[in-house]
C-alpha positions as CSV (number, residue, x, y, z in Angstrom):
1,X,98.3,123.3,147.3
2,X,100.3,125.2,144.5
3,X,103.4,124.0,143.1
4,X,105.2,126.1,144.9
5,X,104.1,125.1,148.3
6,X,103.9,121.5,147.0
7,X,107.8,121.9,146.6
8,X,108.1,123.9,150.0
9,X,107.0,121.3,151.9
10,X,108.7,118.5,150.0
11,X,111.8,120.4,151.0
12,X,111.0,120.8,155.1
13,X,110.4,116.5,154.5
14,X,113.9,116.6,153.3
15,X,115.3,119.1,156.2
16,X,113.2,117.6,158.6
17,X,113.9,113.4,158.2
18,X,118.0,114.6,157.7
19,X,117.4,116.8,161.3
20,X,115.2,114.0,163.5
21,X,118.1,110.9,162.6
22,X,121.0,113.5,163.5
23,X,119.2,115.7,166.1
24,X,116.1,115.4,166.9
25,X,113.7,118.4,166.1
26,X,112.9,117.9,162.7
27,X,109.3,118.8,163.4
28,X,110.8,122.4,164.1
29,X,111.0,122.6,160.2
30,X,107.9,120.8,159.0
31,X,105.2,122.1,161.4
32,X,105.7,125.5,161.5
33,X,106.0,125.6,157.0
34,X,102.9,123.6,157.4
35,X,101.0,126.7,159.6
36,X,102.6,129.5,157.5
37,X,101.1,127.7,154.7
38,X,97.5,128.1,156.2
39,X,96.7,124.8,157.8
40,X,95.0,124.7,161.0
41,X,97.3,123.5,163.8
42,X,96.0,120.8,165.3
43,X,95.7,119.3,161.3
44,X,99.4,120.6,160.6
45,X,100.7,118.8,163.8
46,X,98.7,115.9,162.3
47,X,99.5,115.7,159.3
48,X,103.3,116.3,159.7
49,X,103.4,113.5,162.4
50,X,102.1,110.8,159.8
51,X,104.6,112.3,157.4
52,X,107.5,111.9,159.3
53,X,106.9,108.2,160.0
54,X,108.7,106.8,157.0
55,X,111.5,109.3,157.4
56,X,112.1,107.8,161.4
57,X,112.1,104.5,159.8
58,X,114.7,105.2,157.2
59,X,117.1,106.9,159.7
60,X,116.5,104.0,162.1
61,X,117.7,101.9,159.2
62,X,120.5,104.4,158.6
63,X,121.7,103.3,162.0
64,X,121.6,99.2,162.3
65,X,125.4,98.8,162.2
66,X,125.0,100.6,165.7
67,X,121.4,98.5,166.7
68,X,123.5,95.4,167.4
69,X,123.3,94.4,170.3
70,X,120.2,96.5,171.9
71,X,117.3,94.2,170.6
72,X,116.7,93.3,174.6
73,X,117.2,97.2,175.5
74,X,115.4,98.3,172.8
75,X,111.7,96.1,173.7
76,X,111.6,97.4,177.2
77,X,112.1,100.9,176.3
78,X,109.8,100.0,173.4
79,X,107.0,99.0,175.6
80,X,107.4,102.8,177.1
81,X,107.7,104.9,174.1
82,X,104.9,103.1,172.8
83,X,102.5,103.2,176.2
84,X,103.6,107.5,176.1
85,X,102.8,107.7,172.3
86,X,98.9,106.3,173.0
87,X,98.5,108.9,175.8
88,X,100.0,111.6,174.4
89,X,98.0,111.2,171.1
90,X,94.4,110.7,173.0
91,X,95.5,114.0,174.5
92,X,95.9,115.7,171.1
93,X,92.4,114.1,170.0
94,X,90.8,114.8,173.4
95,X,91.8,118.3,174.0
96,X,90.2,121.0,172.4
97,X,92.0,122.5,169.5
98,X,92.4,126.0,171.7
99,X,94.3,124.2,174.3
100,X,96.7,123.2,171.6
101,X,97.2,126.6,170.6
102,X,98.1,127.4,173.9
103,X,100.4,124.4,174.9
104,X,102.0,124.2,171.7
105,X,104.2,127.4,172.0
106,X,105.2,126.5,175.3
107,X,106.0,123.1,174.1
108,X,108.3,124.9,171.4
109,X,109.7,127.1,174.0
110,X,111.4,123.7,175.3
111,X,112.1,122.5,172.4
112,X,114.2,125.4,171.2
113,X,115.9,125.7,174.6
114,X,116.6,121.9,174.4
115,X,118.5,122.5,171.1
116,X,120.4,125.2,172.0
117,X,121.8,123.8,175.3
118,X,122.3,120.8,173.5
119,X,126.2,121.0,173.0
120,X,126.7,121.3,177.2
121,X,123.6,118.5,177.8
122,X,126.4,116.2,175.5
123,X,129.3,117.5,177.0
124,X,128.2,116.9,180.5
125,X,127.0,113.4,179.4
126,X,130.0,112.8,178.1
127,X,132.3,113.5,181.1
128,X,129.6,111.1,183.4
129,X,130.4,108.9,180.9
130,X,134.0,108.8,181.4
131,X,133.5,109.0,185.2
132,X,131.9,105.6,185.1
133,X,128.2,107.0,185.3
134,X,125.2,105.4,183.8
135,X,123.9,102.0,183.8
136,X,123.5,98.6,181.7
137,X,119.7,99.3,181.5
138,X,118.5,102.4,183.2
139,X,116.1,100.5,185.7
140,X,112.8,102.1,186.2
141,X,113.7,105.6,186.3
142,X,114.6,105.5,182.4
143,X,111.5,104.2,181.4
144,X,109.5,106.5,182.9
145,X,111.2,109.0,181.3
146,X,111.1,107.4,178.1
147,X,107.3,107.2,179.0
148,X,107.1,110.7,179.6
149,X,108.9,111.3,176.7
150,X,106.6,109.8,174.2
151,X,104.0,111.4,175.3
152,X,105.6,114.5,174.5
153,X,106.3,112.8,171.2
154,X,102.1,111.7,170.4
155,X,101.3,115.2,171.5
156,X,103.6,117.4,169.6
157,X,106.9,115.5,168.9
158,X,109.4,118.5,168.1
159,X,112.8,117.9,169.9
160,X,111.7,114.6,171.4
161,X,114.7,113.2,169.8
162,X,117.4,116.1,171.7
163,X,114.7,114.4,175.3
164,X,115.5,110.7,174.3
165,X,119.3,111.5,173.9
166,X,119.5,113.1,176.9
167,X,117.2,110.6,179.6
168,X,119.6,107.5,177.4
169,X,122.9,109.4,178.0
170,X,122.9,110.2,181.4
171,X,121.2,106.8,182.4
172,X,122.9,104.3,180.0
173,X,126.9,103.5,179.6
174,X,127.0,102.9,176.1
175,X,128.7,104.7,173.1
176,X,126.7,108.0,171.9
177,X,126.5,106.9,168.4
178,X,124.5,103.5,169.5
179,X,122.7,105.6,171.8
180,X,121.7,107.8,169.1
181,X,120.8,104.9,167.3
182,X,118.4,104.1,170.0
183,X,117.0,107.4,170.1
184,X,116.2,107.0,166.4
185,X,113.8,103.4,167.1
186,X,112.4,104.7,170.0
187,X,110.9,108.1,168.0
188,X,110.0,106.0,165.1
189,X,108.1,103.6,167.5
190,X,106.2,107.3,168.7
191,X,105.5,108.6,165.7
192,X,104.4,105.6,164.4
193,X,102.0,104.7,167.0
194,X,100.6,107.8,167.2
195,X,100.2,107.9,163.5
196,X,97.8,104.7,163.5
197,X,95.8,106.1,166.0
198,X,95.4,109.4,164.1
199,X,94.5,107.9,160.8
200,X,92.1,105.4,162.8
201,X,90.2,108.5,164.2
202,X,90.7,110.3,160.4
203,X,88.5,107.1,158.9
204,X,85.7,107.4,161.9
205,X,85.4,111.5,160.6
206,X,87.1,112.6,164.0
207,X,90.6,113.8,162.9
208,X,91.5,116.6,160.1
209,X,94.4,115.2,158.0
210,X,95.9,116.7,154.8
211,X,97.2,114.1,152.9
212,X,99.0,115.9,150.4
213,X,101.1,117.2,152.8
214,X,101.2,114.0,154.5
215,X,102.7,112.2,151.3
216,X,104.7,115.4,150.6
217,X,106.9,115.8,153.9
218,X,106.7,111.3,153.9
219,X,108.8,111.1,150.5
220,X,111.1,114.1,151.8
221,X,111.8,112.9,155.1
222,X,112.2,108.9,153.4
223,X,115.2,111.0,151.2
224,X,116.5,113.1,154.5
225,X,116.4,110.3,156.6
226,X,118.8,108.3,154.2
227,X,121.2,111.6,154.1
228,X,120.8,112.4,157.3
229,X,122.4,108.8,158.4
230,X,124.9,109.3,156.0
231,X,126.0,113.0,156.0
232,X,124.5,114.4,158.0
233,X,127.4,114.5,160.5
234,X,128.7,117.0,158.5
235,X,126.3,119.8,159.0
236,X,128.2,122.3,161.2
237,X,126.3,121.9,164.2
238,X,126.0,125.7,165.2
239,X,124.6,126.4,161.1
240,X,122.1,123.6,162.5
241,X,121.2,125.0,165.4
242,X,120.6,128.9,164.5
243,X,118.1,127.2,161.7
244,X,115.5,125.4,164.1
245,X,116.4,128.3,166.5
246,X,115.1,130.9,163.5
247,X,112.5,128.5,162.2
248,X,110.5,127.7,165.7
249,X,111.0,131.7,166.4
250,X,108.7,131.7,163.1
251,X,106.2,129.1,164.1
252,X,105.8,130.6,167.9
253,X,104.9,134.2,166.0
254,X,102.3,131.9,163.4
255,X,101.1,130.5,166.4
256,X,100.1,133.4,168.4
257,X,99.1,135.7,165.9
């Protein structure tokens, strides 16, 4: 890796760990500089997974004024992000790399149709809100889907985030930022699980990871994770929007080619 792809992918971290704490689809930034870069997929998704762990961390932190309050909330949906994130990673290991290539566009599909409908998914959330929708918990229903969702998240992870703030809107009453807030724990607690497992399988010789890209996109998304918190608010949302739009467009043509 040149210093000039050293400093690319330093700079996706950053985009990506300001994106995942505000949004949700940082990965839409990271994995596909990672593939135009030359790394095989199935590594790239690797890789960039384990790199965006300390980022999810720091963005969690970003958020603890908003935590209070949820520890009870936050270990039973716990429980299914992190029983998702175990299956959805021994899929990744346990699928050939072709049937990545082939889910993986699909996946990003989603993902960008997620972030674009975002604005109406919170808008309609919002008006259930205020017509006395949701619950204290979300019963069983939300933790299946929180299941479901993280093993999206162990598989692939971009856009999880825009899932998790969608399933905890419509099925919880509680304010949007502390939702969000929720959203950010629960990822981390994916990314993070699925990150063990990967390097476990990396020290039996079973799993390709880069770990210069790894370190690379960990200290960026550590830094965007703290601004993202912070100022992230301020991004205009459509500037945000049209960038993973553009950016996934890019990794869907890498992908295929």
């Amino acid at each position: 890796m040149n210093l000039l792809d050293a400093a690319a992918v330093f700079a996706a971290g950053v985009a990506a760990g300001g994106i995942n704490t505000v949004v949700g689809s940082g990965s839409l930034i990271t994995f596909p500089t990672l593939v135009a870069l030359g790394y095989v997929p199935v590594v790239a998704n690797v890789s960039n997974n384990i790199g965006l762990v300390p980022g999810g961390v720091t963005g969690a932190y970003g958020y603890r004024a908003e935590l209070k309050g949820q520890r009870a909330r936050l270990l039973r949906l716990g429980s299914a992000s992190l029983t998702g994130a175990v299956i959805g990673a021994l899929l990744l290991l346990g699928l050939p790399a072709s049937a990545f290539k082939f889910i993986v566009p699909i996946l990003i599909v989603i993902a960008l149709i997620l972030v674009v409908v975002q604005p109406r998914l919170q808008g309609w959330i919002r008006r259930r809100r205020e017509d006395g929708g949701g619950h204290a918990h979300g019963g069983p229903l939300l933790w299946v889907g929180v299941l479901l969702a993280g093993m999206y998240g162990g598989y692939f992870g971009a856009a999880q985030g825009i899932v998790l703030i969608a399933l905890l809107g419509i099925m919880l009453d509680d304010d949007l930022q502390r939702l969000n807030a929720s959203k950010n724990v629960l990822s981390a607690v994916v990314n993070g699980t699925a990150a063990i497992m990967f390097i476990a399988t990396w020290l039996f010789g079973d799993t390709g990871i880069n770990w210069w890209a790894v370190l690379l996109i960990a200290a960026g998304s550590t830094v965007g994770g703290f601004i993202g918190a912070k100022v992230g608010r301020r991004i205009p949302p459509l500037v945000l929007r049209g960038v993973i739009v553009v950016v996934g467009l890019v990794a869907i043509v890498n992908l295929l080619r």
